[in-house]
C-alpha positions as CSV (number, residue, x, y, z in Angstrom):
1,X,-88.5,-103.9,131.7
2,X,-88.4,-101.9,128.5
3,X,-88.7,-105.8,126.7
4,X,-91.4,-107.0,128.8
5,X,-93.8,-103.9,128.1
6,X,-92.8,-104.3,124.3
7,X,-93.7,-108.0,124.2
8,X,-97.0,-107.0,126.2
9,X,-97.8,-104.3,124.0
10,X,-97.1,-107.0,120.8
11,X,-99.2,-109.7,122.5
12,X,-102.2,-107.2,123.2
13,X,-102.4,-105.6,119.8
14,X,-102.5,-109.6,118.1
15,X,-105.0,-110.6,120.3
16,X,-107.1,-107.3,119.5
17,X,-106.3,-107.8,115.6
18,X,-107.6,-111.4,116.2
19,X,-110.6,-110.2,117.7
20,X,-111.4,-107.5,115.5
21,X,-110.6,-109.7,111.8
22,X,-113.0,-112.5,114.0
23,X,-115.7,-110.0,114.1
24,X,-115.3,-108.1,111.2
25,X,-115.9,-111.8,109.9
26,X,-119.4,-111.5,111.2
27,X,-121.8,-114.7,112.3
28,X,-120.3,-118.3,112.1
29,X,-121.9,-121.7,112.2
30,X,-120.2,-123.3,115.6
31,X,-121.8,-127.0,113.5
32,X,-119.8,-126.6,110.8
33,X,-117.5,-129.8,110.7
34,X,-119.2,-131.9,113.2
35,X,-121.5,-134.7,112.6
36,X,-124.8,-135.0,114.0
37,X,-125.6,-138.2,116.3
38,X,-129.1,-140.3,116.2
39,X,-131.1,-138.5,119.3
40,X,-134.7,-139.3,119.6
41,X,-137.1,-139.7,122.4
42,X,-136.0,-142.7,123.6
43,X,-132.8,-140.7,124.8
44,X,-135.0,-138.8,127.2
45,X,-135.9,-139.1,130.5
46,X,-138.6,-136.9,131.7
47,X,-138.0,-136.7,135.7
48,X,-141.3,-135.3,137.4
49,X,-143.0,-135.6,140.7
50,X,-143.4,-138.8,141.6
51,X,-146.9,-139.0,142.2
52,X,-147.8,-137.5,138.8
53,X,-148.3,-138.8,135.7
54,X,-145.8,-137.7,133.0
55,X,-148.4,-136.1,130.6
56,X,-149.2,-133.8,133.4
57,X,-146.0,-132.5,134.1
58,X,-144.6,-133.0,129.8
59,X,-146.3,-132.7,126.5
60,X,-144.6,-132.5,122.8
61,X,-146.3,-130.9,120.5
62,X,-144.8,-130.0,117.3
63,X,-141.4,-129.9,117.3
64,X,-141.5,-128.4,120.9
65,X,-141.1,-129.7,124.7
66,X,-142.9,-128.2,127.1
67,X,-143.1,-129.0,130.6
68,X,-145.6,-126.6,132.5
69,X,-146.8,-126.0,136.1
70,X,-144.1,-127.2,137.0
71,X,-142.9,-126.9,141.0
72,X,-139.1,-125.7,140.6
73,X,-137.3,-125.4,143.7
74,X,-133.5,-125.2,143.9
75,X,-133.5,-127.1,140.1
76,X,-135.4,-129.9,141.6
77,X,-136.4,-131.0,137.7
78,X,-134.8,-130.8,135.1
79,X,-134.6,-132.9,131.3
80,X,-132.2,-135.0,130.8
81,X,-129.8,-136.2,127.3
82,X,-128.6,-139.2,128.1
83,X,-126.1,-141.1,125.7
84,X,-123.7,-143.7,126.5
85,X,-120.1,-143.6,125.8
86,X,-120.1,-139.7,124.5
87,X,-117.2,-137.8,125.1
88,X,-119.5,-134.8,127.0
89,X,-122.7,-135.6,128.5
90,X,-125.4,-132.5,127.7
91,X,-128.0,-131.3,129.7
92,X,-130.9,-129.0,128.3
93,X,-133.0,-126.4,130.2
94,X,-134.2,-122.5,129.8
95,X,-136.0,-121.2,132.8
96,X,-137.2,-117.6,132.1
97,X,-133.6,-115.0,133.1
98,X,-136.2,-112.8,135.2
99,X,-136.3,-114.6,137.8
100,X,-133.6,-114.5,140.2
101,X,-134.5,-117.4,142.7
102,X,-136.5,-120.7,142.8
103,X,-139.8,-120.3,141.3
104,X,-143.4,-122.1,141.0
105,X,-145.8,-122.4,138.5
106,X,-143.3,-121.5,135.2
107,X,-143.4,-122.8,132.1
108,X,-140.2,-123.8,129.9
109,X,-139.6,-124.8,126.9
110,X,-136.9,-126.9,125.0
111,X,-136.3,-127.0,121.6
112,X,-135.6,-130.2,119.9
113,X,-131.8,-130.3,120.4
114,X,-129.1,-133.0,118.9
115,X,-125.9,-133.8,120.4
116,X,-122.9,-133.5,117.7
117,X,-119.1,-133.8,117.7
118,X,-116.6,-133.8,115.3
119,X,-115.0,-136.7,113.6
120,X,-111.3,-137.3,114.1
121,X,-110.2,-136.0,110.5
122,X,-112.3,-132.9,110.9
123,X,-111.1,-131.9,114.6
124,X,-107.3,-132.0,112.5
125,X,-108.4,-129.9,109.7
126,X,-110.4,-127.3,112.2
127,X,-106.9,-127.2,113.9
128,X,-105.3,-126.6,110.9
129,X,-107.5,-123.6,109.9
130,X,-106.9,-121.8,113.0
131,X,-103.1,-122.5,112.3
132,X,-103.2,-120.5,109.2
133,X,-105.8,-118.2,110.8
134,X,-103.0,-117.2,113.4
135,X,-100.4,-117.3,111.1
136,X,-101.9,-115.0,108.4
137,X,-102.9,-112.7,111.1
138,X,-99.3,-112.7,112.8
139,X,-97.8,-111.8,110.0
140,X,-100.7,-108.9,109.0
141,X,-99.7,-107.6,112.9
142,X,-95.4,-107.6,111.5
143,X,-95.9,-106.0,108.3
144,X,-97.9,-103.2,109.8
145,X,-95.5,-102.9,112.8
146,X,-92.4,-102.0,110.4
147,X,-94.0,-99.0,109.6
148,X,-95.6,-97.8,113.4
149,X,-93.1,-94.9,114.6
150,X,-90.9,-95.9,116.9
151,X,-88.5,-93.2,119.0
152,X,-85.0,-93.2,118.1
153,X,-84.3,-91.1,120.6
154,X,-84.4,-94.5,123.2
155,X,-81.5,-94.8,124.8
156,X,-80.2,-91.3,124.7
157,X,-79.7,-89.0,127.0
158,X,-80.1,-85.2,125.9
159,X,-77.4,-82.5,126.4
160,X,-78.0,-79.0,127.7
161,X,-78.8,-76.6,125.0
162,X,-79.6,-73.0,124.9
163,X,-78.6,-69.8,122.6
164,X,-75.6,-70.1,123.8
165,X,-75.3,-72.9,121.7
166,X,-76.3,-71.6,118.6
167,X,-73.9,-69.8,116.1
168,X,-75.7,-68.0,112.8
169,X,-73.9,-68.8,109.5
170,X,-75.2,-66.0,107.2
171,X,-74.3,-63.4,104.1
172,X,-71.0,-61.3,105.7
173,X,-73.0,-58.2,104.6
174,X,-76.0,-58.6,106.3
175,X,-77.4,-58.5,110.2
176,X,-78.3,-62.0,111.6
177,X,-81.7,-60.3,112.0
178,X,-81.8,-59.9,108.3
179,X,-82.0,-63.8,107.9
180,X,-83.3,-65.0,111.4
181,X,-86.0,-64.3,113.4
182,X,-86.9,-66.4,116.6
183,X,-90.5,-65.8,117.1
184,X,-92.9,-68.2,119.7
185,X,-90.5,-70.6,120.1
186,X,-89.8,-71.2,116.4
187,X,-86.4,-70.1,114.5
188,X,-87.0,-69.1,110.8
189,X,-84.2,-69.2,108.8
190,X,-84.2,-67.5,104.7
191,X,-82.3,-66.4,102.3
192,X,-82.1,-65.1,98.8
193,X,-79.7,-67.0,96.0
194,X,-78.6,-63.6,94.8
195,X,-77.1,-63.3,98.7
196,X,-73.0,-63.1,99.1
197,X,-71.7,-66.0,100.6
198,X,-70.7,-66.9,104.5
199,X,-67.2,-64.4,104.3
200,X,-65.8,-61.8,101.4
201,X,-63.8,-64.7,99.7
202,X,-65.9,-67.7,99.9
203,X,-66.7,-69.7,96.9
204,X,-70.0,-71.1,98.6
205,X,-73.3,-70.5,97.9
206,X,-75.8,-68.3,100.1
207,X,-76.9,-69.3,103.6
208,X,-78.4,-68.7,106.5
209,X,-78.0,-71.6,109.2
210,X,-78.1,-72.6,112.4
211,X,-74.3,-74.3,113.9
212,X,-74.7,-76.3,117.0
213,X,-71.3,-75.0,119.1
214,X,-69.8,-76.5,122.2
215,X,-70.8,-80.4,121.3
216,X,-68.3,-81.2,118.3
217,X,-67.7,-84.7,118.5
218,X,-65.2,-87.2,116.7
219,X,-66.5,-90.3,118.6
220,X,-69.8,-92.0,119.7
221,X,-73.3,-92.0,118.8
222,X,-75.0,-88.3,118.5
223,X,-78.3,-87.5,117.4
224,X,-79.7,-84.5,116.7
225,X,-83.7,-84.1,116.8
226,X,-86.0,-80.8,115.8
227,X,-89.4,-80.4,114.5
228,X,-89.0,-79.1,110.5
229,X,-90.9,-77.2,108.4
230,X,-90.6,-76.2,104.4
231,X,-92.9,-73.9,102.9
232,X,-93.7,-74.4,99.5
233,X,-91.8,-73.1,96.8
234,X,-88.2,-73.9,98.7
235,X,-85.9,-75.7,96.5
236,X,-82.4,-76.5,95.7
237,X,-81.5,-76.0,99.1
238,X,-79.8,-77.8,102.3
239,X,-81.8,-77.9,105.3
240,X,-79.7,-79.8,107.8
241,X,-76.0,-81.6,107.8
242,X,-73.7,-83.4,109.1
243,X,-70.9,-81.5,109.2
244,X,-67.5,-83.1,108.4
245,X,-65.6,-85.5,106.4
246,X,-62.8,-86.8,104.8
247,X,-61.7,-84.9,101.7
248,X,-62.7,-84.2,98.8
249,X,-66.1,-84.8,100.8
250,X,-66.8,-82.0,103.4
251,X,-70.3,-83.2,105.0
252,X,-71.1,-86.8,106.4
253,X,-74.9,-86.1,106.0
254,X,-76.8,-83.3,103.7
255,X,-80.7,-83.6,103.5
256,X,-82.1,-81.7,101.1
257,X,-85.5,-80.3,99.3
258,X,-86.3,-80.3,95.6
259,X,-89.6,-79.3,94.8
260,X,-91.0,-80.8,97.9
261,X,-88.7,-83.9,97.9
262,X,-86.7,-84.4,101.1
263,X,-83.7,-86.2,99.5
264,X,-80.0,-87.5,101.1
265,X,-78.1,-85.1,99.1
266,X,-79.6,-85.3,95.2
267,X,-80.7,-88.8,95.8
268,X,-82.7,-91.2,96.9
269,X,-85.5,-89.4,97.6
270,X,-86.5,-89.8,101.6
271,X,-90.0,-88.2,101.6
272,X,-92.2,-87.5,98.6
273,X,-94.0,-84.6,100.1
274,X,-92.1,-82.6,102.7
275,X,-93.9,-79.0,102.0
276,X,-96.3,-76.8,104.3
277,X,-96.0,-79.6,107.2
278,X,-94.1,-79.5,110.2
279,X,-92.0,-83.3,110.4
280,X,-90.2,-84.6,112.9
281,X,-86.6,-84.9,112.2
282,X,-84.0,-87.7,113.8
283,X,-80.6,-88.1,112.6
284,X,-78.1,-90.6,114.5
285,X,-74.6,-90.5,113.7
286,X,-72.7,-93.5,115.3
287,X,-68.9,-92.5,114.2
288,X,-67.2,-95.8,115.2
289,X,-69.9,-97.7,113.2
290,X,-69.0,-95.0,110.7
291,X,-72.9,-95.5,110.2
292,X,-75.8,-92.5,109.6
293,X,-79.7,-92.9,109.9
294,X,-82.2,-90.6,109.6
295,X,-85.7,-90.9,110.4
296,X,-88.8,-88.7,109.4
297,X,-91.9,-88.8,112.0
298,X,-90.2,-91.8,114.0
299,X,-90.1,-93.9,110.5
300,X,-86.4,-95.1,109.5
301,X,-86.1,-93.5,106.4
302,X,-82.6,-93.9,105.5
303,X,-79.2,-95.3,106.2
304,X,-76.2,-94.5,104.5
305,X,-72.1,-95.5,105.3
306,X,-70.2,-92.2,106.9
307,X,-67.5,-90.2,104.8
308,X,-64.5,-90.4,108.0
309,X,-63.6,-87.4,108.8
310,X,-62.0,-86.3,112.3
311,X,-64.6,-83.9,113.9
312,X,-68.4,-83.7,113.0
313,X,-71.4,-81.2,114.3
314,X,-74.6,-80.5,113.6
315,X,-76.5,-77.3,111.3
316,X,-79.8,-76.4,109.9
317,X,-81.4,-74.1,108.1
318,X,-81.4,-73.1,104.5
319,X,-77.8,-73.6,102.6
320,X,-78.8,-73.1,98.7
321,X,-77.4,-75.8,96.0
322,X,-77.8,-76.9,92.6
323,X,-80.8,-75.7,91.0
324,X,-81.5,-72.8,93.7
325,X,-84.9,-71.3,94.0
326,X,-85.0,-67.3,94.2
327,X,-86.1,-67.7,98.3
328,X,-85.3,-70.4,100.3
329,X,-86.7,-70.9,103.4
330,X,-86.9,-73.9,106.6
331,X,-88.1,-73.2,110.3
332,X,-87.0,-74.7,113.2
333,X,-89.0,-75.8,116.8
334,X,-87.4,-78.2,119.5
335,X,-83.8,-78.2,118.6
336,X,-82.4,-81.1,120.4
337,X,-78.9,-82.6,121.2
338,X,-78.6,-86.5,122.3
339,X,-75.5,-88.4,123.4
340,X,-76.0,-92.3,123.5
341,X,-75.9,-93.8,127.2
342,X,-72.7,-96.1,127.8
């Protein structure tokens, strides 16, 4: 089902890119690479009333038919284009659109028309243009569609998650209300790199994070999804992991800010300008792939090969690195946990 409504969706937008590169085109000449045929008045034939004389019911008078007082009743006249052996046989005739049924006494008028068709070599090279036209325009509609947002978050089922769930990583000295505050539904996280460190005898550097508890995993495909947000002036700091590896490595994933960079650890760089905006976040960890991916605003940003490791879980927040700023700051919305359907 999920295919069918994809293919749908594909087939609708190329026809309405079609449509709207075929308009944005503007006017076209529908002559253009046909050939006109010899048409003069010998291929007419002026039907009329039997018992009237043709220049009573006709006249031609530069450049224009005109047939008047004419008795029309259920298109009992009409003008005729005959020519043998075309491939369409035409017929010409403009009655006025206001009126509805048969009428009497109404003029019409017909322009001088031709009858035209295209050669053989021409109809070939008209199919040929509309090749490349649907070509060019197919592949305008791909290279577009690699960058719409898709949601990773198909074919995952969420996990039940509450506060419960959520263990604060912060200076030993300090109050988790010191560092956290949980305000209309968003968690703010911040610290200061002259903070001490998560316990008395750590050698790390100053935090305040959020640990998601009770869903360590060491198989299968997790994800974990939140809205982010980095205020400006946050730098040389960690905002969300992947916790666990194989030594000397002790994280699978670490996404970090310099000066409004959003980078996989010091580099590459994932998103140029990550300050003052709220992003959604999506990073899938498939252990047995031994395979990460993160995406920014449903865009694939990254994909790196895992570090092993027996037992991973997810954090965010604000863990300060090389090249600390004074404050460091990251807040939170939508914290989600997904498990991939088997």
């Amino acid at each position: 089902m999920a295919s069918f409504v994809v293919l749908a969706l594909f087939n609708l937008s190329l026809t309405l890119l079609i449509l709207y590169s075929a308009a944005a085109w503007g006017p076209i000449d529908p002559t253009e690479g046909f050939i006109s045929l010899p048409l003069n008045q010998s291929n007419f034939v002026i039907q009329r009333p039997y018992d009237v004389p043709e220049d009573q019911r006709y006249s031609y008078v530069n450049g224009v038919h005109k047939l008047p007082d004419c008795h029309c009743l259920h298109g009992a006249w009409d003008m005729k284009l005959i020519k043998e052996e075309l491939e369409t046989s035409l017929s010409f005739l403009f009655i006025p659109s206001s009126y509805p049924k048969p009428i009497i006494n109404t003029t019409a008028r017909l322009q001088t028309s031709a009858s035209i068709q295209p050669s053989h070599s021409e109809r070939r090279e008209m199919g040929a243009y509309h090749q490349v036209a649907f070509c060019l325009a197919l592949l305008l509609f791909m290279h577009q569609a690699r960058a719409w947002p898709l949601d990773p978050t198909h074919g995952f089922v969420e996990v039940p998650l509450n506060t419960s769930n959520f263990e604060f990583h912060k200076p030993y000295d300090l109050a988790v209300s010191q560092r956290y505050s949980f305000v209309d539904g968003v968690h703010k996280l911040w610290v200061f790199s002259d903070d001490k460190p998560l316990s008395l005898n750590s050698p790390t550097k100053p935090r305040s994070e959020i640990r998601i508890r009770g869903y360590d995993y060491s198989s299968g495909v997790w994800q974990f999804e939140a809205y982010g947000y980095v205020p400006c002036g946050t730098s040389g700091v960690c905002i969300m992991q992947v916790f666990g590896a194989s030594p000397p490595h002790a994280t699978t994933l670490m996404l970090r800010v310099y000066n409004g960079t959003l980078s996989y650890y010091r580099a590459p760089a994932l998103v140029d300008d990550i300050y003052d905006r709220w992003f959604r976040l999506n990073v899938i960890h498939d252990v047995d792939a031994a395979i990460v991916k993160v995406y920014i605003d449903g865009v694939l940003k990254f994909e790196a090969p895992c570090r092993g490791g027996t037992s991973h879980y997810f954090k965010c927040g604000v863990y300060a690195q090389n090249d600390d700023s004074h404050s460091m700051e990251s807040r939170w919305k939508e914290i989600k946990v997904l498990k991939k359907c088997v």
